[in-house]
Structure formats: structure tokens, C-alpha cells
N, C-alpha and C positions, 0 to 999 in steps of 0.2 A: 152606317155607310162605310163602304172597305177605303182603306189608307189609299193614296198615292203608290205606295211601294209595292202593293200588295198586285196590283194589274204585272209586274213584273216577273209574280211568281209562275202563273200560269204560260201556256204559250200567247207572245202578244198576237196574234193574229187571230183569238179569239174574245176577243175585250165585249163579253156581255156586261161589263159595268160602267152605268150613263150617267154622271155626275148631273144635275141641276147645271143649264147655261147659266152663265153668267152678264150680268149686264141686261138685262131684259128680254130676252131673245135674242142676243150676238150668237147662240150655241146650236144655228141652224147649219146644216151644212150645206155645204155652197154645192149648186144642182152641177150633177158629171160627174165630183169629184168619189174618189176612192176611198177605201177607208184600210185598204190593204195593202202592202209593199209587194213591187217585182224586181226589184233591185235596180231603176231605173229611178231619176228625180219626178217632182210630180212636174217642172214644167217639160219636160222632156214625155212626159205621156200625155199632156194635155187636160189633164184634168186637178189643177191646183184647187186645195182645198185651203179654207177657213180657217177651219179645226186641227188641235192638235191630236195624231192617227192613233196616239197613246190613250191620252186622258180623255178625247173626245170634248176638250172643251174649248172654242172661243178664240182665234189668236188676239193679242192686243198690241199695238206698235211697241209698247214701255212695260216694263216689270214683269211679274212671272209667266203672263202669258205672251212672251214675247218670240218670235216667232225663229228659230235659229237651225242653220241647215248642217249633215253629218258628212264627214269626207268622205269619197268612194262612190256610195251607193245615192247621196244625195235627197234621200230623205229629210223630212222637218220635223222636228215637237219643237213644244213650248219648253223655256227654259227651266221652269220645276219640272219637269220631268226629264231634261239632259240632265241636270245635277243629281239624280236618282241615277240617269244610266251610267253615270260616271262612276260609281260607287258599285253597280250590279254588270262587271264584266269588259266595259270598255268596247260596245255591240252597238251594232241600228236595234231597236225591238220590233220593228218590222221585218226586217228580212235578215237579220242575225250577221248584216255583212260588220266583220271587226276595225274597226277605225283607227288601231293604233297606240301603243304606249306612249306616242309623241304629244296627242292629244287629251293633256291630261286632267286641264282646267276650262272653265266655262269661254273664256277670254279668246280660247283658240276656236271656237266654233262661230261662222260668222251670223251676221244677219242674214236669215230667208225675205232679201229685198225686194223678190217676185211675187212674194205672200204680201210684203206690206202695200206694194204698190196697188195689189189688187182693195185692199182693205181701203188705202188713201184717195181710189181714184172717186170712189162716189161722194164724198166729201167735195168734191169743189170741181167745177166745170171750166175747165181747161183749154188752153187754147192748140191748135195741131202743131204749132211750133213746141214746145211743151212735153205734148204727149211724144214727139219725135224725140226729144231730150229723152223722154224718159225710158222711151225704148232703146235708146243707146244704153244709157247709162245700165240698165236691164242687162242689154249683151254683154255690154265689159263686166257689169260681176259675177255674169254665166262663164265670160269666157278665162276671166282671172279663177274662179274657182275650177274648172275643167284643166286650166294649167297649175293647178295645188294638184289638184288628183291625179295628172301627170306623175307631179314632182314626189309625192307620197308613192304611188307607184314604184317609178323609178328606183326608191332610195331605198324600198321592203325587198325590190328583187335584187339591188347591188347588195345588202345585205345577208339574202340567201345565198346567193351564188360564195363574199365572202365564207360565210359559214360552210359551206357546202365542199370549199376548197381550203379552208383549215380542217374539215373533219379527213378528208382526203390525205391535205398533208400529214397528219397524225397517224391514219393507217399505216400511211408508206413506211413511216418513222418506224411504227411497230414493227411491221414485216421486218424492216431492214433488221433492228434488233434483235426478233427471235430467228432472221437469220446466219446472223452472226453469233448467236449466243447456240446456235445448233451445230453451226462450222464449227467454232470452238471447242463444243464437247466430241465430236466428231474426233477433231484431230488430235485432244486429250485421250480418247477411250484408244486411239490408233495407235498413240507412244506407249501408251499401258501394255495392248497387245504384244507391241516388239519388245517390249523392255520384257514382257513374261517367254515369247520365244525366244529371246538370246541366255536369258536364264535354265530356261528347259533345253538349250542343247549346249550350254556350256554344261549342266549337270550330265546329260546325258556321255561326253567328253569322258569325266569324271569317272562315269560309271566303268563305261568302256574301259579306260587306263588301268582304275582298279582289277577288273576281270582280268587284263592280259598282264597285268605282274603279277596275279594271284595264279594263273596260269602258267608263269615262267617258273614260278616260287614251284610250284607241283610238278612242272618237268624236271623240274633239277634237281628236289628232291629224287625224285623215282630214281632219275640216272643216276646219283650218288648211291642208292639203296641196291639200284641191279650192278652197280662196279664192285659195292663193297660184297655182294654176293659171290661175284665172278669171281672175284681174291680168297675169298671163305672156299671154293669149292678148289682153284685150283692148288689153294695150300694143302688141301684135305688129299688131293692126289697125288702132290707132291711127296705129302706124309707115306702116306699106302705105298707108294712106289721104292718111298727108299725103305721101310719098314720090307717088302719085299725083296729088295736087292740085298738086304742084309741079312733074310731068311734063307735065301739062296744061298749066299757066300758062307752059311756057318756049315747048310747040309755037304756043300763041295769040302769045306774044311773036315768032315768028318769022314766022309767016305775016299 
């Protein structure tokens, strides 16, 4: 015979495994009832069953078959087998709707009161004052569980929205940094730039100045080399001329 645990491995919505009822034939299921989730309760679809939709076996008002209902989706199993879904994921295994890391002990799932009263009512013949009791008391823990599911509601989407608006706030944080940290480099790489162009035209300065004293230095040579030429040529004429005037003056002195 396969474990308890083992119905969990497959998908539940295909439970070809029918344990032996228990109790003598308590493991009959109750005629209408479903043996599949749609993500609605089963009093809310009109066809409340017996049986737990897991194990297929028997509810019983006390102990492990005891009949206990899931938040949200409003589904029921028997208490061995929430204490198994506790342990495989934190899910309905009917209709796989997630119930909550809130929900983390047996304690917080209450009684399926509409499973037991159906269980309790053949049991003893009741009077309409009674049965009116007990259809109240029915709605109030329909209607207290529909305000958990609210309130579970509620508190998964304040939740997201927080999460949703810290992960936000973080973007923005990041933007802002990378772009501050881009301004930055920005106006780093810009002083770099000036600080190389006032470099490259002070050199350039430099250059210039050198060129035009090296320039002056070569005219002023030249013009000392073309004066001291102009003095070389007119001593040379000077010479000739009086070497001349003295050639003259001997021929007159002779003739």
C-alpha cells in the first residue's frame, strides 16, 4: 500500500489511490460531492463532501481524520494530511492555490464546521429552533473565515506593493549613483582635457619664443658678418687707392 506522502508526489488531482474506509463503511462518499478542486470552498459550490479530496478517506469530528479548512481557496483535508502539506510546499493539493508562510502550524487552520455539522446532523433529531442555531452559527464561521481571507489578502498585497516600492526605491538610488558617478568622471576627464590644452599652448609659446630669438640671433649674426665685410672691402679700396695715389706722385716726381 503507497504511504500517505506518496499521493503528494504525483499531481493531486489525479489520486488513483483508494485506501480501505475506515470505520465500517464511513468511506462512502457523500452523493453530488466532488472529488476535485476549482478553487472555490466546497460549501460555496454545493456539493460538500465526507471524504478527505486527498486521501479519499472518511472525515471524523476528533483526531486524524478530522476535518480542517485551507485559507484562500477554502478547500478541506483531513488533519494527516495538512500536517504532510505543511511539510510539501505550504499549497491546497487541490488546486495548488499557496496559503502563506503565516500559516505554518496545524493550530492556525480552523475547523471545516460545515463538514462536521453535516457529519453531526444524522446523529440526533433536532428541533427547528436548533437547526436555525445552527445555521447561523454555519454563517458566522463562513462569514469570519471570508474576513481571514480578506485580511490574508489584504496584508500579501500591502506586502507587494511594499516590496514593489523598495525595489523601486533602490533603482532610483542606483540611477542616481551611476549618475553622479558619470557627472563625476565627466567633469574629471574635462579638467584633464584643459589642464592638457593649457599645457600644449604654453608649450607651443615656448616654442614660438625660442624660434624668434633663434631668429634674431641669425639676423644679427648676418648683419655683423655683411658690416664686417663692408669694412674688409672698403679698407681694401682705401688701400688700392692710396697705393695708387702714391704710384702716381713717384711717376710725377720722376718725370
Amino acid at each position: 500500500m503507497l504511504a500517505r506522502e506518496d499521493l503528494f508526489e504525483s499531481n493531486p488531482a489525479r489520486l488513483a489511490f483508494r485506501p480501505a474506509p475506515r470505520g465500517g463503511g464511513r468511506g462512502a462518499r457523500h452523493k453530488g460531492s466532488s472529488r476535485h478542486g476549482t478553487g472555490r470552498s466546497e460549501t460555496e459550490r454545493g456539493d460538500m463532501s465526507l471524504e478527505c479530496a486527498t486521501c479519499l478517506e472518511a472525515f471524523e469530528s476528533t483526531g486524524e481524520r478530522e476535518p480542517r479548512s485551507l485559507p484562500l481557496c477554502g478547500h478541506s483535508l483531513c488533519l494527516s494530511c495538512l500536517r504532510v502539506v505543511l511539510t510539501r510546499g505550504q499549497q491546497c493539493p487541490t488546486c495548488r492555490t499557496p496559503f502563506g508562510a503565516e500559516f505554518n502550524t496545524e493550530a492556525r487552520f480552523p475547523k471545516t464546521f460545515a463538514i462536521l455539522h453535516l457529519m453531526e446532523a444524522p446523529k440526533a433529531a433536532k428541533g427547528e429552533g436548533d437547526l436555525d442555531d445552527d445555521e447561523k452559527e454555519l454563517e458566522e464561521e463562513e462569514r469570519k473565515l471570508k474576513v481571514k481571507r480578506a485580511e490574508i489578502s489584504a496584508k500579501r498585497l500591502a506586502k507587494e506593493r511594499e516590496a514593489a516600492e523598495a525595489k523601486a526605491q533602490k533603482e532610483r538610488e542606483e540611477a542616481e549613483r551611476e549618475a553622479k558617478a558619470a557627472q563625476a568622471k565627466a567633469q574629471h576627464e574635462s579638467e584633464e582635457a584643459e589642464q592638457e590644452a593649457k599645457a600644449a599652448r604654453k608649450a607651443a609659446k615656448k616654442q614660438r619664443e625660442k624660434e624668434e630669438k633663434e631668429r634674431q640671433r641669425t639676423a644679427k649674426a648676418e648683419e655683423e658678418s655683411s658690416s664686417r665685410q663692408l669694412a674688409m672691402e672698403r679698407e681694401a679700396a682705401e688701400k688700392e687707392a692710396r697705393a695708387k695715389a702714391k704710384k702716381a706722385q713717384k711717376e710725377r716726381e720722376k718725370g
